[in-house]
C-alpha positions as a LaTeX table, in Angstrom:
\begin{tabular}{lrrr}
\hline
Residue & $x$ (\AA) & $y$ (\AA) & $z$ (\AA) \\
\hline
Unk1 & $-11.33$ & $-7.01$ & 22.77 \\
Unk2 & $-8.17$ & $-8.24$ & 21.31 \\
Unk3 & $-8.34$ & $-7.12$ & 18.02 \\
Unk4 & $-4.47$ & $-6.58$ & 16.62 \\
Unk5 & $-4.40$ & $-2.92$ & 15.53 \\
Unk6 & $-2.46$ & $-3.56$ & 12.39 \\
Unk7 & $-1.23$ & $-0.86$ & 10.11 \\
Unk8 & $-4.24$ & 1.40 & 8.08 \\
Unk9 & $-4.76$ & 0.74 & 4.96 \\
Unk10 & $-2.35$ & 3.74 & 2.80 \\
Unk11 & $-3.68$ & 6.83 & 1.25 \\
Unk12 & $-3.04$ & 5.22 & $-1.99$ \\
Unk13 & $-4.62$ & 2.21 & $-1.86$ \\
Unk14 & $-7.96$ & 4.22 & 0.65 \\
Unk15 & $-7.75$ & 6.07 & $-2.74$ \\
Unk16 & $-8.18$ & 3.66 & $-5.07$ \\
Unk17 & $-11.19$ & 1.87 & $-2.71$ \\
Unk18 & $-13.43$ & 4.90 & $-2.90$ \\
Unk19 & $-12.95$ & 5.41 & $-6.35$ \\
Unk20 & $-14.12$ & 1.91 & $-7.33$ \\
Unk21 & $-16.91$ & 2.73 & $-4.62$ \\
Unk22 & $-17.76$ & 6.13 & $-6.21$ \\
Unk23 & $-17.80$ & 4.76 & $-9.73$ \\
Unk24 & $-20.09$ & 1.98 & $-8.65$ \\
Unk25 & $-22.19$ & 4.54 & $-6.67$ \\
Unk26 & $-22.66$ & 6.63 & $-9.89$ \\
Unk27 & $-23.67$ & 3.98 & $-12.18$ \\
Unk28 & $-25.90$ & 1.98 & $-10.15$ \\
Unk29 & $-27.90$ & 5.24 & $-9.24$ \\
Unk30 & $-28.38$ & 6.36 & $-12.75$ \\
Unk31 & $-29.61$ & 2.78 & $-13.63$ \\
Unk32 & $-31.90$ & 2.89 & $-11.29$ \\
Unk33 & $-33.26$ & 6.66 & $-11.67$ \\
Unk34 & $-33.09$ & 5.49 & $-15.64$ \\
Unk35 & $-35.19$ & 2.52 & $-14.73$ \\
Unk36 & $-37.82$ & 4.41 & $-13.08$ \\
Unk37 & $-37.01$ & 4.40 & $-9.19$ \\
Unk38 & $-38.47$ & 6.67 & $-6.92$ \\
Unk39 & $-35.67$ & 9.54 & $-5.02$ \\
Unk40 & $-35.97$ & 7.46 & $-2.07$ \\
Unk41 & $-34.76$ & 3.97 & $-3.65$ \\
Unk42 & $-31.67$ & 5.99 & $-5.52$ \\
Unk43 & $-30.67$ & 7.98 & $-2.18$ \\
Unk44 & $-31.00$ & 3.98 & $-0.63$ \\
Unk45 & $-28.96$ & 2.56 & $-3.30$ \\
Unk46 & $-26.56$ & 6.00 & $-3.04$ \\
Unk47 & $-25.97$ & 4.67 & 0.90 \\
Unk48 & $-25.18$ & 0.95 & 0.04 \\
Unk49 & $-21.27$ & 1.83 & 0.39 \\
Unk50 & $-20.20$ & $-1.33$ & 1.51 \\
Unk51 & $-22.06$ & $-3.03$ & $-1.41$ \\
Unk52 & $-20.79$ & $-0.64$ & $-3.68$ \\
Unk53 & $-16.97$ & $-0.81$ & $-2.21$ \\
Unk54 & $-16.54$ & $-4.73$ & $-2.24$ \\
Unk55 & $-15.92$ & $-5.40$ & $-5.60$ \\
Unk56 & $-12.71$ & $-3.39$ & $-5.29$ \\
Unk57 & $-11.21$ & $-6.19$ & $-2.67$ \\
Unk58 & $-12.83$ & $-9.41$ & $-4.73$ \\
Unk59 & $-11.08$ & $-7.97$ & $-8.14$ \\
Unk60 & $-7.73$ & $-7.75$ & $-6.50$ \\
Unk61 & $-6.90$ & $-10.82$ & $-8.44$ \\
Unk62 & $-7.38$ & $-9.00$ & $-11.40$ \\
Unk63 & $-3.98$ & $-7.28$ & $-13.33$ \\
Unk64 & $-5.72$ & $-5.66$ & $-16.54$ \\
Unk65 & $-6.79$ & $-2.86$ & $-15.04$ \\
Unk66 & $-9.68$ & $-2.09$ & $-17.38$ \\
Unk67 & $-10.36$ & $-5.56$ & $-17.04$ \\
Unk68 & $-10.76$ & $-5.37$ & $-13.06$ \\
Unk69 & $-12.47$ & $-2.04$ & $-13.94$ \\
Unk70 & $-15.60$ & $-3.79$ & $-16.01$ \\
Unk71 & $-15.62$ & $-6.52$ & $-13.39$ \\
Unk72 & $-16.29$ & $-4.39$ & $-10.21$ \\
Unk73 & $-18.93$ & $-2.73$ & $-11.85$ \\
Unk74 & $-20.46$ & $-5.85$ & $-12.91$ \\
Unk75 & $-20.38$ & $-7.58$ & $-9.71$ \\
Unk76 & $-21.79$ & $-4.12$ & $-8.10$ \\
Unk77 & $-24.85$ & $-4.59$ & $-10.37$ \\
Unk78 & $-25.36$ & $-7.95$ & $-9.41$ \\
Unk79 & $-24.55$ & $-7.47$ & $-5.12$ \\
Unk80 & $-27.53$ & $-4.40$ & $-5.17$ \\
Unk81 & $-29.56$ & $-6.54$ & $-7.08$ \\
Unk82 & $-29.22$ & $-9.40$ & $-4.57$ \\
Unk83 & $-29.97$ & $-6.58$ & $-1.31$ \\
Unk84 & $-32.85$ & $-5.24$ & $-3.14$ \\
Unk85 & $-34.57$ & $-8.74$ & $-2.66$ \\
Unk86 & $-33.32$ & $-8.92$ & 0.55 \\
Unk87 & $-35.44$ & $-5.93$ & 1.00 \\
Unk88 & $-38.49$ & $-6.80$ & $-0.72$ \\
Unk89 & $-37.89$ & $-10.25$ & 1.13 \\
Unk90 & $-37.67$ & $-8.73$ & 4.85 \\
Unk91 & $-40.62$ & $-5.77$ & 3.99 \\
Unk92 & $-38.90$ & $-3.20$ & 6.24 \\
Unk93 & $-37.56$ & $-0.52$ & 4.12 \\
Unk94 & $-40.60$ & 1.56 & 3.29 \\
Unk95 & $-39.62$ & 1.34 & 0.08 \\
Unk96 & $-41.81$ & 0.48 & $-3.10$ \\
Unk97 & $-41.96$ & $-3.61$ & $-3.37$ \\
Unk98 & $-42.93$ & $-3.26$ & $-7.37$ \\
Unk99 & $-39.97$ & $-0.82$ & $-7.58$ \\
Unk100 & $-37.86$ & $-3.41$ & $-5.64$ \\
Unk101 & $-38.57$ & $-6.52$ & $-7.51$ \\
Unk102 & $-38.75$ & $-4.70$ & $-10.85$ \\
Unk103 & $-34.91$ & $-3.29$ & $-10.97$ \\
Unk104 & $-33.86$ & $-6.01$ & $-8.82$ \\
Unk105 & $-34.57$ & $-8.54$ & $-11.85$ \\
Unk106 & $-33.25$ & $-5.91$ & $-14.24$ \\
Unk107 & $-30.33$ & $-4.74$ & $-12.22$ \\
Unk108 & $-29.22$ & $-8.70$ & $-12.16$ \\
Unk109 & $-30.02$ & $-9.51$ & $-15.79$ \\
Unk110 & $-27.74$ & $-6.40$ & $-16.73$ \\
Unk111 & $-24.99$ & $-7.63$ & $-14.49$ \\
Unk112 & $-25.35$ & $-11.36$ & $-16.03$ \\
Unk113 & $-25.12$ & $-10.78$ & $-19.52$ \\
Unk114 & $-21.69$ & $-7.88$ & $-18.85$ \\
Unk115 & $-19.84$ & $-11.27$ & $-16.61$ \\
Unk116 & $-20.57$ & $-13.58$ & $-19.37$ \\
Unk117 & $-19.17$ & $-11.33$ & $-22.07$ \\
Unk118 & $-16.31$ & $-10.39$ & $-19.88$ \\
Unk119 & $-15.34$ & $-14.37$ & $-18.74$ \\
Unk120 & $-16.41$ & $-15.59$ & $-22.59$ \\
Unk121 & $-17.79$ & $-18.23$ & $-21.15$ \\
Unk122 & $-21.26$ & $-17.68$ & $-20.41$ \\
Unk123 & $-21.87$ & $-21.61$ & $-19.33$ \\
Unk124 & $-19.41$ & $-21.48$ & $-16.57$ \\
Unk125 & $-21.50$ & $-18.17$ & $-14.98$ \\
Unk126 & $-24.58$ & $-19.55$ & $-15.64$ \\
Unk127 & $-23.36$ & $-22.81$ & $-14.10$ \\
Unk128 & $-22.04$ & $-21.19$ & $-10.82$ \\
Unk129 & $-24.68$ & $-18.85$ & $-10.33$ \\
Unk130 & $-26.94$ & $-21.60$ & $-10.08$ \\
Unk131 & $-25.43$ & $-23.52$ & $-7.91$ \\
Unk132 & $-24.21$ & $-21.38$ & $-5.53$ \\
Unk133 & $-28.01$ & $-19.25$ & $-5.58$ \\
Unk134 & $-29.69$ & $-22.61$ & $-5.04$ \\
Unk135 & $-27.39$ & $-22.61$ & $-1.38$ \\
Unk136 & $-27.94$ & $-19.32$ & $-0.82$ \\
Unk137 & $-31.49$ & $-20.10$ & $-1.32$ \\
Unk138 & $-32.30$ & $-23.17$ & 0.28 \\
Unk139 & $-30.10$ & $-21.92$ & 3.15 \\
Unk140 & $-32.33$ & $-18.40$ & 3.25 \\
Unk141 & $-35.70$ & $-20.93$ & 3.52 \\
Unk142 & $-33.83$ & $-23.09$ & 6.48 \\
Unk143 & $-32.87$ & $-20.39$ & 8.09 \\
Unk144 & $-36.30$ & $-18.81$ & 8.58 \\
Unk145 & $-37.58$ & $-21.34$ & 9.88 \\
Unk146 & $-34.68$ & $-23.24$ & 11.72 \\
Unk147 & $-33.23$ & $-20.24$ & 13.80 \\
Unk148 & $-29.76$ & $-20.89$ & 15.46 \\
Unk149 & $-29.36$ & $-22.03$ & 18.74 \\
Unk150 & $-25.85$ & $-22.74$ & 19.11 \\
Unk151 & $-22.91$ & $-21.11$ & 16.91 \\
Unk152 & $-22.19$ & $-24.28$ & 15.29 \\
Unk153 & $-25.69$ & $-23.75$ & 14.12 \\
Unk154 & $-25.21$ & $-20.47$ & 13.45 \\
Unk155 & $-22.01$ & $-21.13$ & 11.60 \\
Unk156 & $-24.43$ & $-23.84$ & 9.43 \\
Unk157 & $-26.67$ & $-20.90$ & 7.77 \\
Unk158 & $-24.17$ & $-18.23$ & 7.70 \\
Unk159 & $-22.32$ & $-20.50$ & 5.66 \\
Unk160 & $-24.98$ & $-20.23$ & 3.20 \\
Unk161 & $-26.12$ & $-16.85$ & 3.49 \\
Unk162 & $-22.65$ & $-15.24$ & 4.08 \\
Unk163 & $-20.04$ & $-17.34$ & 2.84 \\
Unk164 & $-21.50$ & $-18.77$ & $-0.13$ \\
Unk165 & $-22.99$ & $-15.45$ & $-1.07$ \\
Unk166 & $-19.71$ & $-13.87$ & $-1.38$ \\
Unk167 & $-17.97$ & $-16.53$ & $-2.35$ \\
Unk168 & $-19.68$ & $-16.90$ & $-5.44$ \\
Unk169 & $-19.01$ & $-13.47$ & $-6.56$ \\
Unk170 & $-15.25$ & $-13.96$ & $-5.42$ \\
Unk171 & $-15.44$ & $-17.00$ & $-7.91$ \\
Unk172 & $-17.68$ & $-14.84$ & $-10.88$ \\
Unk173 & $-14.49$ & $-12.13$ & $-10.37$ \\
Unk174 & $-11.89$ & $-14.81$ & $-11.28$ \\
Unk175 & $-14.17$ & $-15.82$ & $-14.37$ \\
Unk176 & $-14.54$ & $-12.46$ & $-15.61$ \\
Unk177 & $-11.08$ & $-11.51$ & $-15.25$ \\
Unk178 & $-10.44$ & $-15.15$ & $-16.92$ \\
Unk179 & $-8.37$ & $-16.03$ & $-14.44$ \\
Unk180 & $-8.25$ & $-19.54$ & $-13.72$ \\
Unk181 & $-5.67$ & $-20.09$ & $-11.16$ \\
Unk182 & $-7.33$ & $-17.48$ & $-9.36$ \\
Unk183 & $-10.27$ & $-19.11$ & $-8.43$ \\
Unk184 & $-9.49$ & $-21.36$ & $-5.30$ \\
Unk185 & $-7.99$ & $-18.76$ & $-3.60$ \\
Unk186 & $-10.55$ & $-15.75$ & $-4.90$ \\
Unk187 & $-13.18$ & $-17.62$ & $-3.66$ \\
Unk188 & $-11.34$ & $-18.49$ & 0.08 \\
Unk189 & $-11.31$ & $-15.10$ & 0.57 \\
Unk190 & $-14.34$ & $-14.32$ & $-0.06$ \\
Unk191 & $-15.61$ & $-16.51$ & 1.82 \\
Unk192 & $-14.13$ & $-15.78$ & 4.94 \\
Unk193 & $-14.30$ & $-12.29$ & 4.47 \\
Unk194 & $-17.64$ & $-12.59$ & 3.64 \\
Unk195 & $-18.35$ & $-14.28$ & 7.09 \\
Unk196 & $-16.54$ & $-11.82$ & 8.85 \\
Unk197 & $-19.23$ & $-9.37$ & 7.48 \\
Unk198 & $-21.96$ & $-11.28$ & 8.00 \\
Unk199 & $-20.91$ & $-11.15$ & 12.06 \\
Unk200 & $-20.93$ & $-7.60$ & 11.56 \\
Unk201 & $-24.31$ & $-7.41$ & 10.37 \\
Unk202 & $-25.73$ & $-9.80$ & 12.59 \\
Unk203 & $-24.33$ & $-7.70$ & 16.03 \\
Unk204 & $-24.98$ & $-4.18$ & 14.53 \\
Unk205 & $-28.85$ & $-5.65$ & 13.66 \\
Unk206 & $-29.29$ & $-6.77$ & 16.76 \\
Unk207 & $-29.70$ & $-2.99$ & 18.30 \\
Unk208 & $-30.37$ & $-1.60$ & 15.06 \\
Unk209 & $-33.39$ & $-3.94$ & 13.72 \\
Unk210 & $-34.26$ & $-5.73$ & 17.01 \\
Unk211 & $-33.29$ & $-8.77$ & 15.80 \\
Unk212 & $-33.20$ & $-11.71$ & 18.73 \\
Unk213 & $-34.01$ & $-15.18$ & 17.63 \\
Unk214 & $-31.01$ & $-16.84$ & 15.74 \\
Unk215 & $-29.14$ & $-13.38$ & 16.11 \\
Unk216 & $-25.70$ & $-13.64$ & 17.26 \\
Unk217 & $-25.96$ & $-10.84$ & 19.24 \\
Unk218 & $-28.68$ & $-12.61$ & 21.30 \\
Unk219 & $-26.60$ & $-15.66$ & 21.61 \\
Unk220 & $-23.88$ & $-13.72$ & 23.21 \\
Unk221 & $-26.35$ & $-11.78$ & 25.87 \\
Unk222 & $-27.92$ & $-14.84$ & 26.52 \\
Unk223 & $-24.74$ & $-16.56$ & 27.08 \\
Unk224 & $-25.74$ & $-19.55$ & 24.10 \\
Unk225 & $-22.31$ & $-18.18$ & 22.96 \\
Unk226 & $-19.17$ & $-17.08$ & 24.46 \\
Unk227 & $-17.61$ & $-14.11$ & 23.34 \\
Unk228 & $-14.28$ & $-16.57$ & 23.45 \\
Unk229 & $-15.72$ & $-18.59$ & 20.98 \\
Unk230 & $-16.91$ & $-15.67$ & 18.50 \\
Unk231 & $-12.95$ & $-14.49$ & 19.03 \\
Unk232 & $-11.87$ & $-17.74$ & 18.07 \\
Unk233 & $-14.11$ & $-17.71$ & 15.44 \\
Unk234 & $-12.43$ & $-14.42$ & 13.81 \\
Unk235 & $-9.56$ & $-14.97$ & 14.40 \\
Unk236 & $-9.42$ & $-18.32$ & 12.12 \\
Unk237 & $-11.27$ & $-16.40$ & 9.57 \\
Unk238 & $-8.66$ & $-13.93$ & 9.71 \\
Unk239 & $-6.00$ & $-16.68$ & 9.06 \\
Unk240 & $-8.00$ & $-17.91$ & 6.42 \\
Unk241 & $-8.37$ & $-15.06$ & 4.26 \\
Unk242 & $-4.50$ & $-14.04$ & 4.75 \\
Unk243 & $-3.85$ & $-17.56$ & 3.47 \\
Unk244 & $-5.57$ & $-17.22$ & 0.50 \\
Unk245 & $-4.29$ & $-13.62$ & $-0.45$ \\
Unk246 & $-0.51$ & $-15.02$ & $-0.09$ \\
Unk247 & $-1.64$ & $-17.10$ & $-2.64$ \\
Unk248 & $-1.17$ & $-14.35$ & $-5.48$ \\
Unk249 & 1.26 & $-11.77$ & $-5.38$ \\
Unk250 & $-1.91$ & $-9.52$ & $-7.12$ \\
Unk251 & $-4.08$ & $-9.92$ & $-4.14$ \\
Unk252 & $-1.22$ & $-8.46$ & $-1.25$ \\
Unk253 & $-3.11$ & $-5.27$ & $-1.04$ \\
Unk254 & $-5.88$ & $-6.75$ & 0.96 \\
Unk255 & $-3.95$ & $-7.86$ & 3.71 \\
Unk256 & $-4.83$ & $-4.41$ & 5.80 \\
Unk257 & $-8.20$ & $-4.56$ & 4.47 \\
Unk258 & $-8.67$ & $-8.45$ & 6.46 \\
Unk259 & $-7.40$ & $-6.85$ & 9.59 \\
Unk260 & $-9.24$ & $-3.34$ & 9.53 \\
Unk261 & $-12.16$ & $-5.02$ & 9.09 \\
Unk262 & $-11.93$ & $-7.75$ & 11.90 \\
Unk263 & $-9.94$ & $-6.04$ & 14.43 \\
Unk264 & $-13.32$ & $-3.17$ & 14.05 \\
Unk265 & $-15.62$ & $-6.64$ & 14.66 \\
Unk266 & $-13.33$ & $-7.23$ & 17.72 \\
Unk267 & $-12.65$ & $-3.89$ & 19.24 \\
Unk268 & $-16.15$ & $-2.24$ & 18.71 \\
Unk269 & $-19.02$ & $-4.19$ & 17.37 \\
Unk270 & $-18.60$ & $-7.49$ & 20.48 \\
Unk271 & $-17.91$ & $-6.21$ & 23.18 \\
Unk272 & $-21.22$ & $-4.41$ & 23.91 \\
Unk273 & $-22.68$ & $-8.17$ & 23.22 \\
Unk274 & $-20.60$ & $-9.27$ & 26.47 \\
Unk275 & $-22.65$ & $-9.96$ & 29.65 \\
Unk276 & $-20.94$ & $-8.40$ & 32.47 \\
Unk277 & $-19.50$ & $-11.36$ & 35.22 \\
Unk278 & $-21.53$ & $-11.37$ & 38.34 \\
Unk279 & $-20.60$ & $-8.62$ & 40.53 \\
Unk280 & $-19.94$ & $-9.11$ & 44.76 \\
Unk281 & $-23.93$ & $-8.65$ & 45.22 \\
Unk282 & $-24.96$ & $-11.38$ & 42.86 \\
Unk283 & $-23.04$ & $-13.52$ & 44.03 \\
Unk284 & $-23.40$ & $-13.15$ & 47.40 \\
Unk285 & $-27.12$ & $-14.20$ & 46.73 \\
Unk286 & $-26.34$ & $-16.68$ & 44.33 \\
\hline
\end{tabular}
């Protein structure tokens, strides 16, 4: 569409990405071959790569690098844990649901007691965690049963199921790294970014899951939504989550990774949404 092309991310920092991604990809596997998943729920955890590559952009904050290093693994525990119920919750994966639930719990128990060691101050996890899970929660239940009509609506519950969702961990990624003044702007960008993704998801599951009611994708063939307003839409996300990386000198590095990311939302994931305009023959028997 109009997505701005901006410079690719450099071989240094693509570098760095994957290895936070490959590190994650290795331990998570082996806790849950260790734990007693079957081939099929590793080689499903193996393919979670943007799960597993996330934590690298929410501990940008984070200077120490073994610090940042403990974190990302931490918060990659805790983001599987949190798809693995997604699974069990949507029943569509085939895989085991006693497997699912099982190293789901454990996966997120691990990953709770490592942030609370690492942010010495176990309260102020525990304290976000539930707060922002009973959102996310709530907002799941509401959203089942209330599906969106309009963006604004839409907007309402992926506020709770995107933004919040990553948000939080943005926020758990300042605590660990005991980073206080990195907070506010931590948790902007996740936020945003976070919504950005959750666009993603919804217009690659319309084609890929058959999702329709609530589904933006639907919205946009239907014409509920106009692909100006999605546009709009990213584009103030974008300028949100650049204003929160200027923030912190730390965080510059994810400037490419805002843009690569929405500008692939823009340029290949809406468009196909777009109804075509009416051509000479409908209109001539409109």
């Amino acid at each position: 569409m109009n997505g701005a092309h901006r410079a690719p991310l450099t071989e240094e920092y693509t570098a760095a990405m994957l290895a936070t991604e490959a590190a994650n990809r290795d331990r998570v596997t082996a806790f849950v071959a260790a734990g007693g998943g079957s081939d099929d729920l590793v080689a499903h955890v193996a393919a979670l790569r943007l799960y597993l590559r996330v934590p690298h952009f929410l501990t940008e904050w984070i200077t120490d690098r073994a610090v940042r290093s403990e974190t990302a693994s931490a918060l990659a525990l805790d983001i599987v844990a949190m798809k693995l119920v997604d699974d069990l919750m949507d029943d569509d994966s085939g895989l085991d649901r006693v497997e699912l639930a099982c190293l789901a719990l454990h996966l997120h128990l691990t990953a709770l007691r490592e942030l609370c060691r690492l942010s010495r101050d176990a309260q102020a996890v525990t304290d976000l965690l539930h707060r922002d899970f009973t959102t996310i929660c709530t907002g799941q239940i509401r959203t089942k049963k209330h599906r969106a009509r309009t963006l604004d609506e839409w907007r309402t519950h992926a506020r709770t199921y995107g933004a919040t969702f990553l948000g939080c961990y943005g926020s758990l990624a300042a605590l660990a790294g005991r980073l206080p003044g990195a907070q506010a702007p931590a948790r902007a960008f996740a936020e945003a970014f976070g919504t950005v993704i959750t666009i993603a998801d919804d217009l690659t599951d319309y084609a890929r899951d058959g999702e329709r009611d609530g589904n933006l994708g639907h919205l946009l063939r239907t014409r509920a939504v106009t692909d100006g307003q999605v546009v709009s839409l990213l584009e103030r996300l974008r300028a949100r989550a650049h204003a929160a990386v200027r923030e912190q000198p730390a965080s510059r590095a994810l400037s490419p990774v805002v843009d690569l990311y929405t500008d692939d939302v823009l340029d290949r994931l809406v468009p196909p949404h777009v109804p075509l305009p009416p051509g000479p023959s409908t209109a001539a028997t409109a």
